[in-house]
MISE-557130 format. One record per residue: x, y, z of N, C-alpha, C in turn. Coordinates in pm, whole numbers, plus 50000, padded with zeros to 5 digits. Layout:
% residues N
XYZXYZXYZ;...
//
This chain:
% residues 399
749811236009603748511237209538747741249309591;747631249009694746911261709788747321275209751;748811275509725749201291209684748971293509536;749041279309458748641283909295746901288509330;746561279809389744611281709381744621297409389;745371301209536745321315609609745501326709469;746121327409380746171331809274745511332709177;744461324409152743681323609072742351335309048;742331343708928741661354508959740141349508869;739391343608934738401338608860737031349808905;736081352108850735241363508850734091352508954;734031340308902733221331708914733231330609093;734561335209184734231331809316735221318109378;735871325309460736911317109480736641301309510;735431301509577734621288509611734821278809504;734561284409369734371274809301736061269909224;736581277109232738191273609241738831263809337;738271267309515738671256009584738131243009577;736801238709443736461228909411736991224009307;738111228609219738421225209101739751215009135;740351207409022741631202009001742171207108893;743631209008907744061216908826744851203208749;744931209908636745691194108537746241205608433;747651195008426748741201708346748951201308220;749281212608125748681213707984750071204707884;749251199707782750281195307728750521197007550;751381211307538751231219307413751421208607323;750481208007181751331199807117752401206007017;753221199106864753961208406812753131209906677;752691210306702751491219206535751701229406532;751861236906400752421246806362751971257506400;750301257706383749841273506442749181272706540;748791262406594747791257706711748461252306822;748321257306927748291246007052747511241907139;747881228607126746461218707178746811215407293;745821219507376745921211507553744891199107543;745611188907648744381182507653744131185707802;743021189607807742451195207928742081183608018;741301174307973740821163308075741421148608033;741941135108072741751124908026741121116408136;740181116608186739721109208312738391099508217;738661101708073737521093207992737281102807837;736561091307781736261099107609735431111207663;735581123307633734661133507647733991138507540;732941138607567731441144007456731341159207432;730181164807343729811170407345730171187107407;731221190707348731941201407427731461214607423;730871226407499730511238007475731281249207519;732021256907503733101264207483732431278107457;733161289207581732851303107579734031309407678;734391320907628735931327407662735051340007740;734871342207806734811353507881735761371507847;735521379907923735701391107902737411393907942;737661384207997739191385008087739721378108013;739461371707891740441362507798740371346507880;739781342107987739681334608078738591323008006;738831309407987738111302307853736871289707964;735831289207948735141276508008734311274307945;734451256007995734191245007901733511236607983;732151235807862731511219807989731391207007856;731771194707927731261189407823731041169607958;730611164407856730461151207952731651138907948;731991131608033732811123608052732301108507997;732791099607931731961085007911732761078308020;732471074608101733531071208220732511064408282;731371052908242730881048908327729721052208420;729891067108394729081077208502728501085108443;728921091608322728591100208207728581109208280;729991114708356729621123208421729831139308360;728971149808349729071165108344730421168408443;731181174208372732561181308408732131201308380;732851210308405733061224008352734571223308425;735101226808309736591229008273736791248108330;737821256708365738291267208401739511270208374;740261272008242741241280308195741691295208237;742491298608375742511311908367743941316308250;743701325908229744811331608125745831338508186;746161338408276747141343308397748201336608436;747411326108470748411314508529749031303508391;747691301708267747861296608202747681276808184;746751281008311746361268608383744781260008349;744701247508324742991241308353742541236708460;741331240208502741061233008621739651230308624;738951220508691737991212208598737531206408789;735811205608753735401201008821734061192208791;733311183708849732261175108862731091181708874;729751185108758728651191708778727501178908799;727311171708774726371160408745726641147508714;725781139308708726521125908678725021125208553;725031109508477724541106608395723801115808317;724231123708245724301134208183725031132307989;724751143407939724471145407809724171156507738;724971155507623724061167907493724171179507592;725271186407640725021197307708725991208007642;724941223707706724861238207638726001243307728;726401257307743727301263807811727041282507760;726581285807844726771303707813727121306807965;727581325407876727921329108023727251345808029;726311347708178725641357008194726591368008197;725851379308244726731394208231727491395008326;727761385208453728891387808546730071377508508;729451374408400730721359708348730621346808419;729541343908488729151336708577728591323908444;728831309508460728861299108384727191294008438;726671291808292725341285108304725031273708210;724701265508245724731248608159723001243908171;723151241008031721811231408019722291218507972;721581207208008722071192107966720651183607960;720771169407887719691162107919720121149707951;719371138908039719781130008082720741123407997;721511113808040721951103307932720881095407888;720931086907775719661078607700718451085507663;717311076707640716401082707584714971072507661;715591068307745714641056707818713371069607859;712301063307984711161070807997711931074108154;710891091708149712121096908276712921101308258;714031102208144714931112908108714571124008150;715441136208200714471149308215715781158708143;715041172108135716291182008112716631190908202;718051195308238718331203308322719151215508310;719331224508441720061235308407720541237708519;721711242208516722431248708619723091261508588;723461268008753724141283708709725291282608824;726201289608817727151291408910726931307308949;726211309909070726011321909158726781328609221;728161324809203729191329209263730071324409360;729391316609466729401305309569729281292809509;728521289809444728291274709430727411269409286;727191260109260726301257509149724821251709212;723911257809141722721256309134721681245609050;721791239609041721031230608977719641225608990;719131224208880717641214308851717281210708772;716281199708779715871194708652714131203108671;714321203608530713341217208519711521211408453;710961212108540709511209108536709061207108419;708881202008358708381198208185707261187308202;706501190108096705041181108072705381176307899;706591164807987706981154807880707861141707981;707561133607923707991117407981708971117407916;709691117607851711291117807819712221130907696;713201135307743713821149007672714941137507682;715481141707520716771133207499717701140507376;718921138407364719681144307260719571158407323;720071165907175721031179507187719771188407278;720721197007329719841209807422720961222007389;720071234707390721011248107377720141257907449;721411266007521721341272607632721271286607564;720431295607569720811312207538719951321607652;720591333607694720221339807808719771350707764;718661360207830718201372007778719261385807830;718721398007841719121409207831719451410008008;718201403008074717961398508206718781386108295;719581376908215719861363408196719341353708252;718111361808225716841346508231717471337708104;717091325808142717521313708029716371308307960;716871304307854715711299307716716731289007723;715921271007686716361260507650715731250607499;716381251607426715801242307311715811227807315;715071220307325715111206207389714221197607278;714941184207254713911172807157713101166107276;712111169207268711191160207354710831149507290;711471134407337711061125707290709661116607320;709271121307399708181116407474707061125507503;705851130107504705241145907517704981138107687;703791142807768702701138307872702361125707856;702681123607973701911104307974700341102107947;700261095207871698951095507785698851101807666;699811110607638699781116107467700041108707410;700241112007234700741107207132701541117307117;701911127807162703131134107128704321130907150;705421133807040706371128407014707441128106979;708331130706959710071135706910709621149206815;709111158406908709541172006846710241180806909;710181194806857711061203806892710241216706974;710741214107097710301222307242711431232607271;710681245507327711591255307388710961259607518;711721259107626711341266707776711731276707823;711141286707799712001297307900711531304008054;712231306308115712131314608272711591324208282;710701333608303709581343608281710711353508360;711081349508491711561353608574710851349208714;709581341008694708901337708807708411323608781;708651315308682708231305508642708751302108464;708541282108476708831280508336708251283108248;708331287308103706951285208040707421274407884;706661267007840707051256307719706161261907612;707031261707489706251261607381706411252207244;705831250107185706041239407039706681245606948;708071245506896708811254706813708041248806636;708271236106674707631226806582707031211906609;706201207406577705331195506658705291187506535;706391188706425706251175706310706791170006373;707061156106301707561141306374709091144606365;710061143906426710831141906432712081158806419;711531162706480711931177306477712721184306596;713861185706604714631191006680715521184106749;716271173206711717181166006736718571173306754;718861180906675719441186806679719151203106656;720001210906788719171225106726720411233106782;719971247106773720671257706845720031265206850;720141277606967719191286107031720221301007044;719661309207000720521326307040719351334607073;719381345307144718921361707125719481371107038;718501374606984719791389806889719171402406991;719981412206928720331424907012718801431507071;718071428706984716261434307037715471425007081;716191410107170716111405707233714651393507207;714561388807054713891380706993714981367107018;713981359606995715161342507034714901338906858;716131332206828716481327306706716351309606699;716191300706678716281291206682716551283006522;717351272706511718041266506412718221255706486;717501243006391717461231606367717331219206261;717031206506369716991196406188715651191406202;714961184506105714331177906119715301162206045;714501151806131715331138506072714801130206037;713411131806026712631122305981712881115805836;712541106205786713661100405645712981108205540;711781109605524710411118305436710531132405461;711171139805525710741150005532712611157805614;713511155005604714761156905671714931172405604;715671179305709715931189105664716331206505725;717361215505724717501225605813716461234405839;715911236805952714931244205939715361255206060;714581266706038714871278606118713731284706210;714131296506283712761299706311712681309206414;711871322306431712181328906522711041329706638;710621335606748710131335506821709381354806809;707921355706759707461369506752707001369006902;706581362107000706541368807092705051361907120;704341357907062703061346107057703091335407041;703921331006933704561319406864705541321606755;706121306106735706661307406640706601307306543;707661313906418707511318506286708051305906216;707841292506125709421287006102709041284705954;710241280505925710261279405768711511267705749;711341262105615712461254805580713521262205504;714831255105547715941261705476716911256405396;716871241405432717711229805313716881216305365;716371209405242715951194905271715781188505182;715431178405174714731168405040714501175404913;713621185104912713101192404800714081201404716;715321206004829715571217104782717411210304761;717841201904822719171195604822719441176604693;718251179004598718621166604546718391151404590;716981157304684717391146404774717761142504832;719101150104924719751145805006719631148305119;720041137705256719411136005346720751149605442;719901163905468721071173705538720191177605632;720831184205756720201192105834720521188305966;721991175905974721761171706090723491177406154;724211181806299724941188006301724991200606299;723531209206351723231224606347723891229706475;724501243506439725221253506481725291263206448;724501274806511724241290906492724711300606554;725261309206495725601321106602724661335706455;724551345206554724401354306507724991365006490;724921372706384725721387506379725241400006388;725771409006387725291424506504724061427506416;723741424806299722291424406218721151416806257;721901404906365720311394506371720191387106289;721411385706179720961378506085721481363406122;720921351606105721981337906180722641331406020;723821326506092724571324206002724391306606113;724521297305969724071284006065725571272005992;726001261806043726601253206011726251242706040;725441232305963724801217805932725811208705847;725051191705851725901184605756725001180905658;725351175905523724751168905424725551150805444;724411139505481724981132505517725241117505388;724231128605262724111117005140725251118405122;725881130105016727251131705013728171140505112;728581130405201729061134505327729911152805314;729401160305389730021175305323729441180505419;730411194705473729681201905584729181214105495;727941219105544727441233005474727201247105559;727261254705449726651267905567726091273305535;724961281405574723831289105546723631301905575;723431312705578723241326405577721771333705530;721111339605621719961344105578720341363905563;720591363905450720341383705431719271386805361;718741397105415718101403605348716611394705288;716471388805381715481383405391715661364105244;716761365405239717191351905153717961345805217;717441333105194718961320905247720401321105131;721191319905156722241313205100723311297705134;723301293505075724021281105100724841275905056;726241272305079726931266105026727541253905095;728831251704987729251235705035730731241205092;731621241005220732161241305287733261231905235;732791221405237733991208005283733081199005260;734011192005148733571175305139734721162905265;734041157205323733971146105421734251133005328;735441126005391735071110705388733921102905441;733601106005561732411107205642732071113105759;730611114105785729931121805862729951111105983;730551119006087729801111006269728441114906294;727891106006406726471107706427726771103206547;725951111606702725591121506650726431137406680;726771138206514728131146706583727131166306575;728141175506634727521183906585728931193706578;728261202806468729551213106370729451221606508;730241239206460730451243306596730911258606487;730391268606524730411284606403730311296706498;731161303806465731501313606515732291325206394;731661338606447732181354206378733341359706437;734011361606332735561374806375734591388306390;735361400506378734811413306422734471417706315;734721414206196734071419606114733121409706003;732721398506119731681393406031731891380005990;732701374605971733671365105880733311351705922;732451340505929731941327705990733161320205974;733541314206127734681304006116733711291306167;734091280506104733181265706121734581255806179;734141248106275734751235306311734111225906302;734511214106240733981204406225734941189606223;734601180806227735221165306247734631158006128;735891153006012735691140105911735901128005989;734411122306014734621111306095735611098906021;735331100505877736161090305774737641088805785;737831105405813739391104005795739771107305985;739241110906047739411107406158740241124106226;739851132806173740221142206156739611154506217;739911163006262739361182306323739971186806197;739051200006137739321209406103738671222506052;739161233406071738631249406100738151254005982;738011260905872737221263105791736981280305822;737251293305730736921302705741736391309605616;735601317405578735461324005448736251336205450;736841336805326737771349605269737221354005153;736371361305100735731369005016735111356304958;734641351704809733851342304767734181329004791;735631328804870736841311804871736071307705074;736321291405056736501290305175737951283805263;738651287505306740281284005329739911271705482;740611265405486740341257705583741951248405612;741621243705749743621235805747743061225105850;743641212305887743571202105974743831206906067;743581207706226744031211806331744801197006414;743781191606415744001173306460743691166206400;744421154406453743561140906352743881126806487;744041114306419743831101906501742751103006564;741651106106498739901105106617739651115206690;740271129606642739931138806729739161152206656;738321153006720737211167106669735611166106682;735181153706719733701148806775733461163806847;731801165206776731301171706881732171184706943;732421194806859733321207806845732951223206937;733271228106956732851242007018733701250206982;733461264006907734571272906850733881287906877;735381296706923734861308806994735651317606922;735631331106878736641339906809736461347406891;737911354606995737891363707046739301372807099;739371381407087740621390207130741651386207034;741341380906906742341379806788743011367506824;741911355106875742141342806909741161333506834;741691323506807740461310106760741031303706855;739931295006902739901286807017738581275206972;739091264906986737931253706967738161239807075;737231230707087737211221107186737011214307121;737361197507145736691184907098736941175207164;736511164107132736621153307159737761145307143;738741137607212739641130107149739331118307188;739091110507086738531097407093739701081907137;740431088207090741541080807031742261078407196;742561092807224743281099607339742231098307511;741321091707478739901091707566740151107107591;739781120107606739981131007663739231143707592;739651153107653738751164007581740101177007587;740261176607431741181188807354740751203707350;741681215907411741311222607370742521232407292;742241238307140743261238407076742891255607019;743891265007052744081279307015744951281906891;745251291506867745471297606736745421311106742;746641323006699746461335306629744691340806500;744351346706489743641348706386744741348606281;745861358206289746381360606192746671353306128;747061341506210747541330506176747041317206067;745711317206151744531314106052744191313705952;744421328405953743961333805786745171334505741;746511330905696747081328505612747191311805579;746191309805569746361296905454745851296005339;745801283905308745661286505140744491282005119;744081281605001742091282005025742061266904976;740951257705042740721246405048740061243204922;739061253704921737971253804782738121264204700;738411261904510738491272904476737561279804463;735721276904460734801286404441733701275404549;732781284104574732111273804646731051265104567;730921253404606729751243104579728451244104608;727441241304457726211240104556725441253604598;725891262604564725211273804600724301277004528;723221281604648721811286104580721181292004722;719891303904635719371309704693717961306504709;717491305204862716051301404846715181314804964;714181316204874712951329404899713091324905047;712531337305109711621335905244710721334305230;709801325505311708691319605320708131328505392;708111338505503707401347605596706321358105499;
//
């Protein structure tokens, strides 16, 4: 063990290597993919997935083991090896980026939603991990949190505060904190009822924060967006009640952005179970229908990511059919193929890089946490799932 560790060329600091366990991969035989299962020490949650500059892949996600304990997983691409260690215990809903030295940073929120939940963050400094739960003027933070770092890699956190200050009436909305560099600071992204359950958080290149979320309230459900000018926030709606038929969508948000700033988002529609995706150009939304679902998990969330020239790849889980699968656009078609199935794809993380797809999930079935690669090339020769897309329509900007 000592001479494999001794080998290990991790950027992160050997320290945190002599804390890891290494566990042995087990390819499966799927045709274009191979799937490791990286952990089985319990069902694993919520997976966040980012490949570094060395082709080198890490993964945090939580363990149901009793302990709910926070794991971060360490794939070097050398050895071809996982190795996985213990960040926290009763833990949840957790983020994963990585600063400019490739150095791993995690946001999470307690497990449950009892009073006292808090939210936290940690960084790995090279030596060791750093952790805290981060000063907030709210009695309970629960569900999804997303991690994005500045130019500086100060960290911004998007958090559902379920609880505001003891003695408020504030209440399950949608909060963001960020690090000044000398202190926290909180702001109200949105303060309707039931707002930010699910969200996602980026910077684009001129160093504005992006934010994409749901609202879930039964009256008012729906994707909403929103950027940060630098006083407050800007937000607007982007699919809900009014604009979907009625149907109850917006829950399962996942954003990345492209070298324009523009966010490209992946949500679910949960009336008629179907994953969607959204695109804002040129100052318009676009939306379409992806994939129809046997059914939608709760609370699951999709997982979207860009090739180099633009191209949104979506992962997502048919909780109905019990199923993972990838999803890419090829000019007006969307092509998509099963990666897994028997209960596996909860709660997804998908990264495009060095002419790789790479995604994480959940295996339910398998108690464990999958992580399953792929050629691009490879990818993109399949055959298209949908012959034109569903559902498409364009709605104004509200700004």
């Amino acid at each position: 063990m000592r001479t494999i560790l001794q080998k290990v060329r991790i950027k992160a600091g050997a320290s945190l290597v002599a804390g890891l366990v290494l566990l042995l991969s087990a390819a499966s035989a799927a045709a274009t993919w191979q799937i490791e299962m990286v952990d089985q020490s319990g069902t694993g949650r919520f997976t966040s997935l980012k490949i570094d500059k060395d082709g080198n892949a890490h993964l945090v996600y939580v363990v149901d083991n009793g302990k709910q304990t926070l794991k971060y997983a360490f794939w070097d691409h050398a050895l071809g090896r996982w190795f996985t260690m213990n960040v926290a215990e009763e833990a949840s809903f957790s983020s994963l980026v990585l600063d400019s030295k490739q150095h791993p940073h995690i946001s999470w929120a307690d497990f449950g939603s009892a009073h006292g939940c808090k939210l936290h963050y940690g960084f790995w400094d090279g030596t060791s991990w750093k952790t805290q739960a981060i000063p907030l003027p709210a009695e309970t933070v629960a569900y999804y949190t997303s991690l994005a770092l500045d130019a500086n890699d100060n960290p911004s956190i998007s958090y559902y505060e379920y609880d505001g200050p003891r003695g408020t009436e504030f209440r399950v909305r949608m909060r963001v904190v960020r690090w000044s560099g000398h202190n926290w600071q909180v702001s109200t992204a949105d303060g309707s009822n039931q707002s930010g359950k699910f969200n996602s958080l980026a910077f684009d290149a001129q160093g504005r924060l992006h934010l994409a979320y749901a609202n879930v309230r039964a009256e008012t459900a729906g994707l909403r967006y929103g950027v940060w000018d630098g006083r407050s926030w800007q937000i607007e709606e982007v699919d809900g009640l009014t604009r979907s038929n009625v149907e109850y969508v917006g829950q399962g948000v996942s954003m990345v952005l492209d070298d324009n700033g523009d966010p490209h988002v992946s949500y679910l529609n949960s009336s008629r179970p179907s994953v969607k995706y959204a695109v804002r150009k040129n100052g318009h939304w676009i939306m379409e229908v992806v994939d129809w679902l046997v059914g939608v998990g709760y609370p699951d969330r999709n997982s979207i990511a860009l090739d180099g020239e633009g191209r949104p790849y979506l992962g997502y889980f048919d909780a109905g059919a019990g199923s993972f699968k990838v999803a890419h656009k090829e000019g007006s078609k969307w092509l998509a193929e099963t990666v897994d199935s028997n209960g596996s794809g909860f709660t997804s993380s998908i990264q495009v890089r060095a002419g790789m797809v790479w995604v994480s999930y959940s295996d339910e079935a398998g108690a464990g946490i999958k992580v399953a690669r792929a050629a691009l090339s490879q990818v993109r020769r399949d055959e298209p799932l949908l012959d034109s897309p569903k559902a498409k329509e364009t709605v104004q900007d509200h700004h």
